[in-house]
C-alpha positions as CSV (number, residue, x, y, z in Angstrom):
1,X,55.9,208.4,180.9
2,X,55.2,204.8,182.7
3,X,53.5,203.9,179.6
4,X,56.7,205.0,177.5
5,X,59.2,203.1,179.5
6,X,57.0,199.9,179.8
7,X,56.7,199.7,175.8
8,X,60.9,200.5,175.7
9,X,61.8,197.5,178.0
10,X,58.9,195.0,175.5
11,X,60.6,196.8,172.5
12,X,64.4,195.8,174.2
13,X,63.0,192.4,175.0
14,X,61.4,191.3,172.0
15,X,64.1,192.6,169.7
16,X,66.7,190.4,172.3
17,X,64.7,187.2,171.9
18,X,64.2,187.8,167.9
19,X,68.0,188.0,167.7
20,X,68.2,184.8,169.9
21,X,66.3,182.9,167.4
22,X,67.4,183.9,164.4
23,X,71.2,182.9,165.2
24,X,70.7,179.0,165.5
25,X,68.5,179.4,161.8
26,X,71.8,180.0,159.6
27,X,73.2,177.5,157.4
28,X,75.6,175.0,158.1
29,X,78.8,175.9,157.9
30,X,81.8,173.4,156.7
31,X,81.6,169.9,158.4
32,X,84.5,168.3,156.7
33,X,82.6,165.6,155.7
34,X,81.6,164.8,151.9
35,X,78.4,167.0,152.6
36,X,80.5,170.0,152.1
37,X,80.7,169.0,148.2
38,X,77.3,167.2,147.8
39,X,74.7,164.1,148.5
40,X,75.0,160.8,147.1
41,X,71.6,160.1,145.4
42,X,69.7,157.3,143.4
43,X,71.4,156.3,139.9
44,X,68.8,157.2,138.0
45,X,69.4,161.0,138.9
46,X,71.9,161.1,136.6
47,X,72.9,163.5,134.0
48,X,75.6,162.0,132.5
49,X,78.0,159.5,133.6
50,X,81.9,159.5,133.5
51,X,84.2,155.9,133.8
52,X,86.9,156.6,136.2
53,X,90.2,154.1,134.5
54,X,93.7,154.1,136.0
55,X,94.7,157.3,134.0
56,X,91.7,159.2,134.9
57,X,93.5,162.2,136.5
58,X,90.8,164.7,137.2
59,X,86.9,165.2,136.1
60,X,85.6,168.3,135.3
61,X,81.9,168.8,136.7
62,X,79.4,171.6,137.2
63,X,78.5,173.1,140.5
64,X,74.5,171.5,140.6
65,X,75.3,168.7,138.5
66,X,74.6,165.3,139.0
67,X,77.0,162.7,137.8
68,X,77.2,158.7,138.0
69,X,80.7,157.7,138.4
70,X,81.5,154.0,136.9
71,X,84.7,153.0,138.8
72,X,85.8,149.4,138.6
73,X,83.0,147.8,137.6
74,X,81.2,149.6,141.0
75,X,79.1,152.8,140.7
76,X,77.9,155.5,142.3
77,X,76.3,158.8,141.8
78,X,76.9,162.3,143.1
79,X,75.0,165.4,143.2
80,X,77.8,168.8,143.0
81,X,76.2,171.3,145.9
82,X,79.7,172.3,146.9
83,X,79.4,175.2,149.4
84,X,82.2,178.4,149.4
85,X,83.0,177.8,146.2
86,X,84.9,174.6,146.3
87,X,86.4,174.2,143.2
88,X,88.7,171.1,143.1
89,X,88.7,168.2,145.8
90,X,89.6,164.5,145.7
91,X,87.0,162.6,144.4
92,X,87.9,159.7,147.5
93,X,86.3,162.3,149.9
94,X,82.6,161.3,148.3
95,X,83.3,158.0,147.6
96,X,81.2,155.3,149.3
97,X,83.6,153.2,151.3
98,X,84.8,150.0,149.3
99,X,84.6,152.5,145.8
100,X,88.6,152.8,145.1
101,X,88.8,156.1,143.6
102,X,92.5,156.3,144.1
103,X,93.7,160.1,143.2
104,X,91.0,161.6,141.3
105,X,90.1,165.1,141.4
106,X,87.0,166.5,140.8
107,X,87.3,170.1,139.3
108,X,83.8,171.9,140.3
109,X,82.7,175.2,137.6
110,X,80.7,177.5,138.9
111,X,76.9,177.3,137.6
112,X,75.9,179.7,135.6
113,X,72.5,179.8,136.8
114,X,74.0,180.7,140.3
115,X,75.8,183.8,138.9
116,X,74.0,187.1,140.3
């Protein structure tokens, strides 16, 4: 009966400490920062690029795409890793500072290699 208790409390104790550690592993949640939508990376990761003019309104973009926006004769280029399902944001919020992208939004599809 000793024997039964002992190996109850190490049961109870490891199953508390498992539980401990597996709380801190989750992903990130939102940071409200532009690594909520993304990471800037090199310019030669580029899939395709799209010139942002004064009319530009909005750009359409694939969740897991990366894009190389041209804006103003500066450029940089963006890898779509939006998390909850983000599907339209200003394009200012991933912007690297001194990149005017006035009021663009980016409109983010689902991937449909991401589908279940």
């Amino acid at each position: 009966m000793l024997n039964f208790k002992r190996a109850t409390i190490m049961f109870a104790f490891a199953c508390a400490s498992a539980t401990a550690l597996i709380a801190p592993a989750g992903a990130v949640g939102i940071t409200g920062t532009a690594a909520d939508f993304g990471v800037q990376v090199n310019n030669d990761a580029a899939m395709r690029t799209v010139t942002i003019s004064s009319d530009t309104k909005g750009v359409n973009v694939t969740n897991g795409e990366t894009v190389r926006f041209n804006v103003d004769g500066q450029s940089f280029t963006w890898h779509f890793d939006t998390i909850r399902n983000e599907t339209s944001f200003d394009l200012a919020k991933i912007a690297p500072a001194g990149v005017n992208a006035g009021t663009v939004r980016a409109y983010v599809a689902s991937n449909p290699l991401y589908r279940g």
